[in-house]
N, CA and C atoms as a LAMMPS dump frame, in Angstrom:
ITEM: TIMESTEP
0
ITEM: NUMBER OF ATOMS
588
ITEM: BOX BOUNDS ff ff ff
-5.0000000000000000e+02 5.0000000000000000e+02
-5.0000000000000000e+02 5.0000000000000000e+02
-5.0000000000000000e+02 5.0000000000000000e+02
ITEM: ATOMS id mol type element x y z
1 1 1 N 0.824 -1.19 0
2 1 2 C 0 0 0
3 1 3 C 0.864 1.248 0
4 2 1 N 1.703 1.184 1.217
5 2 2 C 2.603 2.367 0.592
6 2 3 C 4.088 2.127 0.415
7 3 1 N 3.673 2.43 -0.925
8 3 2 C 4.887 2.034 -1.83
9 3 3 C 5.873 3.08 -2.315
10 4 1 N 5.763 3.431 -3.587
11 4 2 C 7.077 4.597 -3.683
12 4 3 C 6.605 6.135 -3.633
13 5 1 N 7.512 7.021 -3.629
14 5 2 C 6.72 7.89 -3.716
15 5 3 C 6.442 8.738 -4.796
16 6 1 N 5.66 9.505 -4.757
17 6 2 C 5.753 10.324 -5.617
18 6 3 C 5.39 9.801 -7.251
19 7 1 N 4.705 9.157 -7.894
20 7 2 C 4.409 8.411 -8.788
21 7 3 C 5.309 9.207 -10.044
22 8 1 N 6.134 9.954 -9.696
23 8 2 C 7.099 10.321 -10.496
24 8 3 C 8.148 9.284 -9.793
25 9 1 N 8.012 8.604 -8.698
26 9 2 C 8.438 7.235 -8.862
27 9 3 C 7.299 6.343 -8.158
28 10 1 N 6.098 6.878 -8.332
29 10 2 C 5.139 6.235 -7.256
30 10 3 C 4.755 5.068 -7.816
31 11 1 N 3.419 5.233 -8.413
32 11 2 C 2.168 4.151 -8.724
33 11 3 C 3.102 3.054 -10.28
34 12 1 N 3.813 3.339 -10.717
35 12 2 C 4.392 2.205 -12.059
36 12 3 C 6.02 2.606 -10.957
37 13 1 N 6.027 3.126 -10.605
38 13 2 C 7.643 2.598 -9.847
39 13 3 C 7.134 2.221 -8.414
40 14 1 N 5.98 1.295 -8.259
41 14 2 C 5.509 0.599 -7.063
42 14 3 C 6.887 -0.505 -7.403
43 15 1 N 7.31 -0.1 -8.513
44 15 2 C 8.15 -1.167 -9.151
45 15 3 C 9.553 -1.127 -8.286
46 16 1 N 10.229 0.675 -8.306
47 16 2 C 11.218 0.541 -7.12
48 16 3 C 11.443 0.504 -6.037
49 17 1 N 9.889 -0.317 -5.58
50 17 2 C 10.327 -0.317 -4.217
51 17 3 C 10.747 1.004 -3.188
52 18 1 N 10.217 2.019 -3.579
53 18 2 C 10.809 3.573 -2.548
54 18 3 C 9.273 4.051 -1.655
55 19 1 N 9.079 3.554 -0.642
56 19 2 C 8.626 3.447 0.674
57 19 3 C 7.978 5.42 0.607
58 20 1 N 6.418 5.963 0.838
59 20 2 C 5.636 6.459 1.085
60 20 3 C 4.778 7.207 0.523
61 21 1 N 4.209 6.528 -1.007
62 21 2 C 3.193 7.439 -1.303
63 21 3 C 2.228 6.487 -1.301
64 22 1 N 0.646 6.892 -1.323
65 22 2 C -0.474 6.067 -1.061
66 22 3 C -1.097 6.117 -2.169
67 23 1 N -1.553 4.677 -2.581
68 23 2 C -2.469 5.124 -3.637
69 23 3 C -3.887 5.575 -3.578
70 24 1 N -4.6 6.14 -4.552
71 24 2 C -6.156 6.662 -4.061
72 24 3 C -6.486 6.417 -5.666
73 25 1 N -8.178 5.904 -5.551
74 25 2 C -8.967 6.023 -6.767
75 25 3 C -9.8 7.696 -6.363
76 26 1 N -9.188 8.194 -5.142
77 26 2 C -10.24 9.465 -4.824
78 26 3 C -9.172 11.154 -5.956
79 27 1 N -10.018 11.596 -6.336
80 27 2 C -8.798 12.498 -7.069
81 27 3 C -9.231 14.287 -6.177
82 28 1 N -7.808 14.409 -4.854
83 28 2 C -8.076 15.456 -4.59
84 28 3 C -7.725 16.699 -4.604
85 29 1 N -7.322 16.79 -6.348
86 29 2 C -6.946 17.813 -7.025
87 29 3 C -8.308 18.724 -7.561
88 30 1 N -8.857 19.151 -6.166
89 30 2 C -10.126 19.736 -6.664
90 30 3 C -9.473 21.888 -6.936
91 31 1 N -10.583 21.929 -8.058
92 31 2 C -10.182 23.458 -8.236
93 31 3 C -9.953 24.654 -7.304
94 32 1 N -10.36 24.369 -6.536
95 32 2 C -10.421 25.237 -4.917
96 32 3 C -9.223 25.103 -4.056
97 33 1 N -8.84 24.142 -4.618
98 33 2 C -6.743 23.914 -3.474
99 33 3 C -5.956 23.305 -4.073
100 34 1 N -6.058 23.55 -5.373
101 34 2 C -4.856 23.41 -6.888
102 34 3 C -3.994 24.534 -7.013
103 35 1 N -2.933 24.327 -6.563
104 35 2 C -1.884 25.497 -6.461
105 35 3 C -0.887 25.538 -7.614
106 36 1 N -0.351 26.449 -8.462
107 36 2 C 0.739 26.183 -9.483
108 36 3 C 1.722 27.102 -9.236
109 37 1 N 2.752 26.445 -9.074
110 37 2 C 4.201 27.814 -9.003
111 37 3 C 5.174 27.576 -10.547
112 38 1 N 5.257 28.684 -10.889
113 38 2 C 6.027 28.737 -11.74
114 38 3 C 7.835 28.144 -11.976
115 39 1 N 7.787 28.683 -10.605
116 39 2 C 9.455 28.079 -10.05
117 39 3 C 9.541 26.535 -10.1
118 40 1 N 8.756 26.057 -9.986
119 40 2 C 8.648 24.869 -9.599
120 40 3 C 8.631 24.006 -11.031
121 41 1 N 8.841 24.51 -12.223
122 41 2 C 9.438 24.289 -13.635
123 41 3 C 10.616 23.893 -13.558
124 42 1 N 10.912 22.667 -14.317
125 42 2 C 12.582 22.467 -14.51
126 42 3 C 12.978 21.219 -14.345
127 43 1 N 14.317 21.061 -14.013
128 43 2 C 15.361 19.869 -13.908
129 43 3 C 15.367 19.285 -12.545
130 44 1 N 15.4 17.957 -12.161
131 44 2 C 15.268 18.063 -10.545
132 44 3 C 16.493 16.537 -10.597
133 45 1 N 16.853 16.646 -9.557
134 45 2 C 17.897 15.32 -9.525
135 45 3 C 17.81 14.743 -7.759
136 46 1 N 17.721 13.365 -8.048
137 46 2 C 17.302 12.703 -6.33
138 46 3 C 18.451 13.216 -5.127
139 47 1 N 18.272 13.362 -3.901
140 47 2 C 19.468 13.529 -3.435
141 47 3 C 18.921 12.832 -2.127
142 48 1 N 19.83 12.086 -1.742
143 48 2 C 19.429 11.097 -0.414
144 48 3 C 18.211 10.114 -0.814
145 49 1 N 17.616 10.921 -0.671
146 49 2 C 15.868 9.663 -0.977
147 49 3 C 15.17 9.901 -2.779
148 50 1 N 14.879 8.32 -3.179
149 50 2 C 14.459 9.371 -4.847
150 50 3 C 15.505 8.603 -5.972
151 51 1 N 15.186 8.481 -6.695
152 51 2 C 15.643 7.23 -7.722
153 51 3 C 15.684 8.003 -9.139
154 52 1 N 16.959 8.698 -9.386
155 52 2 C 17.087 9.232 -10.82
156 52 3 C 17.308 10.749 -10.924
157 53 1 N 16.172 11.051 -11.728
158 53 2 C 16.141 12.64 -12.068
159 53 3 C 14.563 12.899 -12.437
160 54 1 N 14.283 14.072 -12.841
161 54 2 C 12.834 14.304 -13.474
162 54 3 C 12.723 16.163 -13.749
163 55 1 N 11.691 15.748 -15.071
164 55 2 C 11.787 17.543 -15.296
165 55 3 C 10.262 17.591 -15.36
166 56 1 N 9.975 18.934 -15.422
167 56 2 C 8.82 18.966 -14.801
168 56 3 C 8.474 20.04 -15.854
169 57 1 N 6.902 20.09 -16.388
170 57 2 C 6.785 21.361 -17.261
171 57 3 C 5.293 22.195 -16.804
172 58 1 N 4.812 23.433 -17.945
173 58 2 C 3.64 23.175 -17.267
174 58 3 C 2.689 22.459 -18.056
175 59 1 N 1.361 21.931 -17.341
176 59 2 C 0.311 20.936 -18.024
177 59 3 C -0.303 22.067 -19.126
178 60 1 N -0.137 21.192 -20.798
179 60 2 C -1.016 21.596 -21.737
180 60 3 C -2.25 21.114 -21.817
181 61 1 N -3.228 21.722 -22.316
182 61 2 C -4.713 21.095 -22.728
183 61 3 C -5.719 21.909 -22.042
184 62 1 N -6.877 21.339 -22.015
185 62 2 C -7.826 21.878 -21.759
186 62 3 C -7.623 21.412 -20.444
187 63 1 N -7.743 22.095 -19.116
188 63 2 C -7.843 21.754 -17.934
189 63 3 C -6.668 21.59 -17.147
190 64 1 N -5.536 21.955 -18.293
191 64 2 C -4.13 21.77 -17.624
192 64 3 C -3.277 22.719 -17.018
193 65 1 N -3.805 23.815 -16.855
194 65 2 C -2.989 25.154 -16.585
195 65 3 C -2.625 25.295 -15.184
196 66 1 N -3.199 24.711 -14.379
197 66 2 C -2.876 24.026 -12.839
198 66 3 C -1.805 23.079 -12.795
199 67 1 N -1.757 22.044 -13.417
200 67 2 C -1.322 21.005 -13.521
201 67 3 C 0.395 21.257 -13.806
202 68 1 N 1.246 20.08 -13.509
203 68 2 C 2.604 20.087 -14.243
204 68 3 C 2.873 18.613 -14.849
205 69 1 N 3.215 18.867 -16.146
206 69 2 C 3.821 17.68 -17.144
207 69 3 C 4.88 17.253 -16.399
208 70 1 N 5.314 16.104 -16.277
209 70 2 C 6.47 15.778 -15.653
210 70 3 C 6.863 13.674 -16.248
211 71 1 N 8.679 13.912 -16.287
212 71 2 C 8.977 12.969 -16.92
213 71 3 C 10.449 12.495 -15.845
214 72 1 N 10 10.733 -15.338
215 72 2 C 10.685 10.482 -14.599
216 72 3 C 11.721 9.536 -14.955
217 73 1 N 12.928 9.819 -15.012
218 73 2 C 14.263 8.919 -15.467
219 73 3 C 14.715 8.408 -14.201
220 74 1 N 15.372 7.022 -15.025
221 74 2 C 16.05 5.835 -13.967
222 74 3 C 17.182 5.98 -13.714
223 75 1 N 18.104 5.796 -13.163
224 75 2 C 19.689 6.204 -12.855
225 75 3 C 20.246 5.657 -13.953
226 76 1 N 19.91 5.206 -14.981
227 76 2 C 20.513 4.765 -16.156
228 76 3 C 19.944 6.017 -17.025
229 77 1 N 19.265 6.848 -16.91
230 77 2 C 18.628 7.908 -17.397
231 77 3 C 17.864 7.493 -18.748
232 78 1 N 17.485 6.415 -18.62
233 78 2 C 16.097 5.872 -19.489
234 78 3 C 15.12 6.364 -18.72
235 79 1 N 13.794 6.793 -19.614
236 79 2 C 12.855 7.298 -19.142
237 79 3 C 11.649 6.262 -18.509
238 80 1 N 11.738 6.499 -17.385
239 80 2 C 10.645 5.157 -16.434
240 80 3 C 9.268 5.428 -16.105
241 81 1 N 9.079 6.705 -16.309
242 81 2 C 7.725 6.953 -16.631
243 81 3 C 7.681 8.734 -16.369
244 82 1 N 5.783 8.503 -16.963
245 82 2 C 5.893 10.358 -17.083
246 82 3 C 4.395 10.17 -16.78
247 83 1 N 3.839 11.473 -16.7
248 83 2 C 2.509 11.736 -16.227
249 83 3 C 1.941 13.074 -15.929
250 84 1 N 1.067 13.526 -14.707
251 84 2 C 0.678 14.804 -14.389
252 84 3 C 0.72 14.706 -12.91
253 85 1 N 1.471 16.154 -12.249
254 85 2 C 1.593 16.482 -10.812
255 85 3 C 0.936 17.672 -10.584
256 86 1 N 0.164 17.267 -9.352
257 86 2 C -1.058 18.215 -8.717
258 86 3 C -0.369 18.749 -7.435
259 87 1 N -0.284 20.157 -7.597
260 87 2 C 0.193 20.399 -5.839
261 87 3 C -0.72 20.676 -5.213
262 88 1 N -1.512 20.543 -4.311
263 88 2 C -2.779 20.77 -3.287
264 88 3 C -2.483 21.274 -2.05
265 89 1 N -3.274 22.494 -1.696
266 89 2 C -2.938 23.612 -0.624
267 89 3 C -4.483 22.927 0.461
268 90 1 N -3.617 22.274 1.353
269 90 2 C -4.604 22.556 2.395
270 90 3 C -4.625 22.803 3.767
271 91 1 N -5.212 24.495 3.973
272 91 2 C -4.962 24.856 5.468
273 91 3 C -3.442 25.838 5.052
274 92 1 N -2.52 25.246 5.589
275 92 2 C -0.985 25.873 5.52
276 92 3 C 0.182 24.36 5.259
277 93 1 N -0.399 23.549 4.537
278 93 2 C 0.335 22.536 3.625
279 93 3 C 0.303 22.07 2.454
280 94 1 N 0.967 21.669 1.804
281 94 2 C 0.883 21.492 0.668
282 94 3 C 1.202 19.642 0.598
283 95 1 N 0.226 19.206 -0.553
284 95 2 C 0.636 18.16 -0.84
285 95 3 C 0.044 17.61 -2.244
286 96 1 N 0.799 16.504 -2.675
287 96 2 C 0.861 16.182 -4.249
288 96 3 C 0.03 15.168 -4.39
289 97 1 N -0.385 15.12 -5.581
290 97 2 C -1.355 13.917 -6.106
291 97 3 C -0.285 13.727 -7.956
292 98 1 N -0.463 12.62 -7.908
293 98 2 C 0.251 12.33 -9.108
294 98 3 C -0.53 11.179 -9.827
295 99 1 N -0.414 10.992 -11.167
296 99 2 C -0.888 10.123 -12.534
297 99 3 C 0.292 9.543 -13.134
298 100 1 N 0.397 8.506 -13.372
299 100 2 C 0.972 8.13 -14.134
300 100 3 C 0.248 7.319 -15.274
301 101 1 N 1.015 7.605 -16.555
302 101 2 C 0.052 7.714 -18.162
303 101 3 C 0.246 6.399 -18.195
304 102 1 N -1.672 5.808 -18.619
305 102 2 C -1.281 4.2 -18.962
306 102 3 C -1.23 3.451 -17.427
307 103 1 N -1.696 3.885 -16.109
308 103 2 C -1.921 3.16 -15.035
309 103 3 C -3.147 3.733 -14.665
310 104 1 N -3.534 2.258 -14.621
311 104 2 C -5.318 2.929 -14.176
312 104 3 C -5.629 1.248 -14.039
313 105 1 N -6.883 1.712 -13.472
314 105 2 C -7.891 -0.147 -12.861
315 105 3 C -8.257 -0.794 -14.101
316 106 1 N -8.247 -1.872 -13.685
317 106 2 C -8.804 -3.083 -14.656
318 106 3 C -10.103 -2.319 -15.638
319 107 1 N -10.859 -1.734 -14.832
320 107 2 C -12.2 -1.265 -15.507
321 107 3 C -11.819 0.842 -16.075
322 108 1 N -10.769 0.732 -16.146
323 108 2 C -10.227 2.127 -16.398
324 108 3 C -10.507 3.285 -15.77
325 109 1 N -10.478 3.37 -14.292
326 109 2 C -10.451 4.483 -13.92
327 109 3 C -8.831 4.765 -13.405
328 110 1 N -8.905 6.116 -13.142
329 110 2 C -7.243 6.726 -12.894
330 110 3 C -6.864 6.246 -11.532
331 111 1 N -5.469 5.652 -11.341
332 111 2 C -4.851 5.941 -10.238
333 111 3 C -4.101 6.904 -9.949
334 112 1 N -4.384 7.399 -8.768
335 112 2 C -3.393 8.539 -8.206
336 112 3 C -2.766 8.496 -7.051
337 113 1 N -1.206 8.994 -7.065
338 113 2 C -0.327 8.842 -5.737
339 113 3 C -0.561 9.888 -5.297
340 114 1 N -0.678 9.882 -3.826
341 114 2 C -0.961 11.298 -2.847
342 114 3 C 0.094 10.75 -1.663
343 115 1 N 0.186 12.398 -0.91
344 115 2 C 0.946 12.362 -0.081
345 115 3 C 1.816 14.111 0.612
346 116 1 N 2.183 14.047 1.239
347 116 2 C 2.783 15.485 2.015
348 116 3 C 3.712 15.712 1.426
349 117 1 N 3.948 17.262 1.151
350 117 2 C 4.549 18.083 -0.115
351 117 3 C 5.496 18.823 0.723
352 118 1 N 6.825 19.293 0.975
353 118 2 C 7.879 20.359 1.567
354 118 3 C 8.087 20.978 0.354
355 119 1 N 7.877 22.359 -0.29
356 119 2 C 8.855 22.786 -1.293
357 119 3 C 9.74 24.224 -0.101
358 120 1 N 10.564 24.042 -0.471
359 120 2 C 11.792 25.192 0.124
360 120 3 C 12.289 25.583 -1.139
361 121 1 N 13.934 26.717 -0.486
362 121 2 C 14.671 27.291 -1.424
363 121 3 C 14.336 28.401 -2.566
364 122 1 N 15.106 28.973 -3.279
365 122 2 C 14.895 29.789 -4.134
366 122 3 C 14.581 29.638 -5.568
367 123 1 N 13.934 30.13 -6.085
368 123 2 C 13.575 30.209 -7.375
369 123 3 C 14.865 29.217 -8.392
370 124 1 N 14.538 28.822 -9.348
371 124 2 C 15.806 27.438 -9.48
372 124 3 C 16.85 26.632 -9.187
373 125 1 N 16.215 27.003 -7.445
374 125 2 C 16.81 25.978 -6.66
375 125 3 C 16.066 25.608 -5.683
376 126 1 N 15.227 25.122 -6.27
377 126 2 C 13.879 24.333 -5.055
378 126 3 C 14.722 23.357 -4.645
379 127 1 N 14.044 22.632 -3.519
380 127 2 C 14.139 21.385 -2.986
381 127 3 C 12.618 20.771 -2.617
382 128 1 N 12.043 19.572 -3.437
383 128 2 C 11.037 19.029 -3.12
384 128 3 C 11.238 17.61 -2.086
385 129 1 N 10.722 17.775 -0.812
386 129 2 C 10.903 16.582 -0.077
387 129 3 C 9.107 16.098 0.146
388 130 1 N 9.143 14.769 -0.138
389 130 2 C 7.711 14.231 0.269
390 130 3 C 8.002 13.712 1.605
391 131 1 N 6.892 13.444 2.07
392 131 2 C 6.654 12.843 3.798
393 131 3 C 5.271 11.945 3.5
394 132 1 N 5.425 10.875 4.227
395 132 2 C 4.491 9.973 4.809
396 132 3 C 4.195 9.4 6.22
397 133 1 N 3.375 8.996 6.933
398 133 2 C 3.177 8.832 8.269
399 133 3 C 4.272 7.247 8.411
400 134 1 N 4.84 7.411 9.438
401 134 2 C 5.772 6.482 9.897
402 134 3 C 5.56 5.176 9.948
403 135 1 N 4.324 4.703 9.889
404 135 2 C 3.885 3.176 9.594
405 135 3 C 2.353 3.207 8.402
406 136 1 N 2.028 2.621 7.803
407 136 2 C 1.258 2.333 6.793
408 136 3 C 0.067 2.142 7.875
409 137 1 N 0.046 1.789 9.225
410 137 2 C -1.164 1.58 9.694
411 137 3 C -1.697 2.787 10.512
412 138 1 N -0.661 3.716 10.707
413 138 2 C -1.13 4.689 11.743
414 138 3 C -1.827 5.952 10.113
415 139 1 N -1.93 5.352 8.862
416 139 2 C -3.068 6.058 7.71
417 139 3 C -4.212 5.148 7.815
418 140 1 N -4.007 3.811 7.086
419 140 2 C -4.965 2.918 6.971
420 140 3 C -5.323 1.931 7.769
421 141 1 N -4.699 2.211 9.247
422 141 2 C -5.584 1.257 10.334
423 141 3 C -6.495 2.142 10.185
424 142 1 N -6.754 3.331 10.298
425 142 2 C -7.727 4.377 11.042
426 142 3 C -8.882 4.263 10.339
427 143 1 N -9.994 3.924 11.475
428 143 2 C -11.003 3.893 11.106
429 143 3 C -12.156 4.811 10.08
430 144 1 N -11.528 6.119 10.069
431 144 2 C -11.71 7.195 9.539
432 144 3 C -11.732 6.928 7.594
433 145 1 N -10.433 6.293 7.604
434 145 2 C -10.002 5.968 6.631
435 145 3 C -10.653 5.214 5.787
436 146 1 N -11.503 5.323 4.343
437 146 2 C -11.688 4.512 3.473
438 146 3 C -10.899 3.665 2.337
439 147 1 N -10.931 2.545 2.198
440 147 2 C -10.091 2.087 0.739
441 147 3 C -10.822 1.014 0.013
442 148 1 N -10.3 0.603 -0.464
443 148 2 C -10.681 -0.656 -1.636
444 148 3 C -10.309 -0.624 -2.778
445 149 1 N -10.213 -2.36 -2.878
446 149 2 C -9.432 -3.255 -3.509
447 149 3 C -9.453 -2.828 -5.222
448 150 1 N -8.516 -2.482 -5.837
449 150 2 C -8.721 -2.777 -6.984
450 150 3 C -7.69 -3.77 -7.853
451 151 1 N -7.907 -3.827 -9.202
452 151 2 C -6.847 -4.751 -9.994
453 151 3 C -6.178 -4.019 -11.52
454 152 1 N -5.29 -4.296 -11.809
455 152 2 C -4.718 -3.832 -12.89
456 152 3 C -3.799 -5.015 -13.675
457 153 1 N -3.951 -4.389 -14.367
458 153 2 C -2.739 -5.657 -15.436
459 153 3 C -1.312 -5.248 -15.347
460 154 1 N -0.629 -5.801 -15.504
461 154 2 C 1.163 -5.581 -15.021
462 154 3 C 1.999 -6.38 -16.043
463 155 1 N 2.262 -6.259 -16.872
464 155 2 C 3.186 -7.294 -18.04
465 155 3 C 2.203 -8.698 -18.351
466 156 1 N 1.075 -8.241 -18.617
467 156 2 C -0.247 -9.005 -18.781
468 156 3 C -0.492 -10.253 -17.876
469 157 1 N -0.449 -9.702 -16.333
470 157 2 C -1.092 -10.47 -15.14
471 157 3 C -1.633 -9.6 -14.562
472 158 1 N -2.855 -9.859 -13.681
473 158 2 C -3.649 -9.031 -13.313
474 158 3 C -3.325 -8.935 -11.789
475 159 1 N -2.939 -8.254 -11.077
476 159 2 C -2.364 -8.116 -9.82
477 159 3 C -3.005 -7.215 -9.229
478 160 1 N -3.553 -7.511 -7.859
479 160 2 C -4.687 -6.474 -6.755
480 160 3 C -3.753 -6.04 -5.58
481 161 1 N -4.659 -4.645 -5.386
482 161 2 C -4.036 -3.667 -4.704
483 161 3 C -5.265 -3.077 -3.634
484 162 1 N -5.002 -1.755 -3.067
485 162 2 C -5.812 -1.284 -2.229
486 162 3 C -5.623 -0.021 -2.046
487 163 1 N -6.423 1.005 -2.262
488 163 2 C -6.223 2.27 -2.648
489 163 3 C -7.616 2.799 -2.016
490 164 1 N -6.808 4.249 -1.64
491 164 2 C -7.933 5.18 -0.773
492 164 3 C -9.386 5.336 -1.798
493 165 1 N -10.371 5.765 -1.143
494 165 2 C -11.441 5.748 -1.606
495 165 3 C -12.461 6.54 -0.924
496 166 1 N -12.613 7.719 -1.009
497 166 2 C -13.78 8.403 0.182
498 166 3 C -13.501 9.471 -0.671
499 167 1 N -14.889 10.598 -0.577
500 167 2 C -14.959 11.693 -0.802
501 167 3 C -14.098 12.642 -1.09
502 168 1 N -13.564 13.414 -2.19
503 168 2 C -12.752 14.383 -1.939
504 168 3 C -12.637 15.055 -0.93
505 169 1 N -13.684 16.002 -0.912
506 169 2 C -13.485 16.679 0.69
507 169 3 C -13.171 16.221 1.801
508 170 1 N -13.528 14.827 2.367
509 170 2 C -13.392 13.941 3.397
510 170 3 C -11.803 13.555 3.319
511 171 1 N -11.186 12.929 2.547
512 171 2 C -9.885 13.038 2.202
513 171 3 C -9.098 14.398 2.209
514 172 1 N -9.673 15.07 1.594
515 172 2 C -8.612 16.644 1.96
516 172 3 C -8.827 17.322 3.553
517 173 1 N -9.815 17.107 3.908
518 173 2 C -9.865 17.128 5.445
519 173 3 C -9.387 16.607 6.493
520 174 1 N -9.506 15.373 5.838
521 174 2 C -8.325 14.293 6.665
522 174 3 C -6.938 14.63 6.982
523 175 1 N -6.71 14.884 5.757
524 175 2 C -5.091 14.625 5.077
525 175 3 C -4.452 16.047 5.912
526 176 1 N -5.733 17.417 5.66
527 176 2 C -5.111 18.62 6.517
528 176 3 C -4.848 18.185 7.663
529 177 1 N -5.626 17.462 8.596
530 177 2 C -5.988 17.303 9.835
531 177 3 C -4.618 16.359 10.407
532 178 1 N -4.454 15.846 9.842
533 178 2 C -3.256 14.586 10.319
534 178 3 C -1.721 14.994 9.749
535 179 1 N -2.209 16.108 8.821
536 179 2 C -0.077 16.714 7.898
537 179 3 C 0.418 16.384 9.27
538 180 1 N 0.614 17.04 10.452
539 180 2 C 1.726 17.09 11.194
540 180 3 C 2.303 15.684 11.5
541 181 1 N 1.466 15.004 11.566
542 181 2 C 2.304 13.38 11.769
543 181 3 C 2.739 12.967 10.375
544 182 1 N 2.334 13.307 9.353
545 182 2 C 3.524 12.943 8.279
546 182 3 C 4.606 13.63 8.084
547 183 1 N 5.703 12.74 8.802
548 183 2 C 6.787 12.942 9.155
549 183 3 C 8.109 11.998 8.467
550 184 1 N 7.8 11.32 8.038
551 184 2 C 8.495 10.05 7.378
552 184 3 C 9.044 10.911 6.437
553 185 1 N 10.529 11.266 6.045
554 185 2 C 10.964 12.243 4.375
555 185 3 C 11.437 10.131 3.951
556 186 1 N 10.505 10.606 2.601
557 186 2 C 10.679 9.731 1.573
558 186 3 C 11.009 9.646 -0.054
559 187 1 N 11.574 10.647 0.316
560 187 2 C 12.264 11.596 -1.163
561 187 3 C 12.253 12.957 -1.538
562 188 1 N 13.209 12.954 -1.924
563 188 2 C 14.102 14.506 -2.373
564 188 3 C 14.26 14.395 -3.301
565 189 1 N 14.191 15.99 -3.811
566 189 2 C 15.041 15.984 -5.01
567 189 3 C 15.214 17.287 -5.495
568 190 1 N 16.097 17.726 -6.018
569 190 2 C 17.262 19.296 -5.89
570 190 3 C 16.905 19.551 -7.15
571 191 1 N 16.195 20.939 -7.148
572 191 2 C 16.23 21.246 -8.322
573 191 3 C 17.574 22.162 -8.897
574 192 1 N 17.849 21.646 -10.519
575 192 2 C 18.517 21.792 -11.334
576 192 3 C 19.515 23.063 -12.032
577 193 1 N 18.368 22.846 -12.585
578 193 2 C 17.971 24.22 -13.781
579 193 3 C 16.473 23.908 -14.69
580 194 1 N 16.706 25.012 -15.702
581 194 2 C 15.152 25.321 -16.232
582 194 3 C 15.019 23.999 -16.867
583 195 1 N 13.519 23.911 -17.181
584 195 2 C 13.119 22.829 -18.14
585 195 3 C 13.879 22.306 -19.379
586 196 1 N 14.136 23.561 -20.174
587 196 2 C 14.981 22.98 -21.212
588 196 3 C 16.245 23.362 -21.074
């Protein structure tokens, strides 16, 4: 359940094994606490926690102007996946919801990695650190907490999982309510320079 983070190594790098983002079929990138920074464009490289590199752009399309394009490389700097990152303001924290393109349920709805957001530093020189709560049960023992089971195909086997599931609002309420115990840093990563 919680597996890597950041589905810029999250939900298809459940694959590397990097310990704290959660999955959710709930998407709580609602328009009301969708935050976009401009700075937050560019080159980023892992440092301590975090597997590779990744650049980040902003989201094109209809509905994307919130959003950031983002493309995640392996320490061999083959590209291991790419998708869309949501930063979400709630209260006085910030935290991410992520897609990765081409992962979704058996019956095609989206998966998304969520989880507690740190951005610091100066303008092309961020530092993004994620956080997760220190055991997988002190999120999803809690009774509070909704999930369920879904399935996906994986190199054509169908393999089940368990992912949040409750109300947007109920989830972003939560998630404000409990930031201070996500405390777990489960990846970094230093930003660069600009996008291109």
């Amino acid at each position: 359940m919680r597996k890597t983070w950041w589905a810029l190594s999250c939900l298809v790098v459940c694959v590397l094994a990097i310990p704290g983002c959660y999955e959710s079929l709930t998407n709580i990138a609602t328009p009301d606490k969708v935050v976009f920074y401009d700075d937050l464009v560019g080159k980023y490289q892992a440092v301590d926690l975090g597997i590779g590199r990744l650049t980040s752009e902003k989201g094109v399309g209809k509905g994307k102007d919130k959003t950031y394009g983002y493309k995640q490389y392996d320490e061999k700097d083959a590209l291991a996946n790419k998708g869309t990152l949501w930063i979400i303001k709630l209260d006085n924290e910030h935290f991410y919801q992520v897609s990765v393109d081409g992962y979704e349920t058996l019956d095609g709805k989206p998966v998304y990695a969520i989880g507690r957001l740190r951005i610091e530093g100066k303008p092309g020189a961020k530092t993004l650190t994620g956080f997760a709560f220190k055991s997988d049960e002190a999120f999803f023992g809690d009774s509070l907490v909704k999930t369920v089971e879904y399935e996906h195909v994986d190199g054509g086997e169908k393999t089940k999982h368990r992912a949040l599931s409750m109300p947007p609002e109920k989830l972003q309420a939560y998630l404000a309510l409990r930031a201070a115990e996500m405390t777990e840093p489960v990846l970094k990563y230093k930003q660069t320079g600009p996008a291109r």
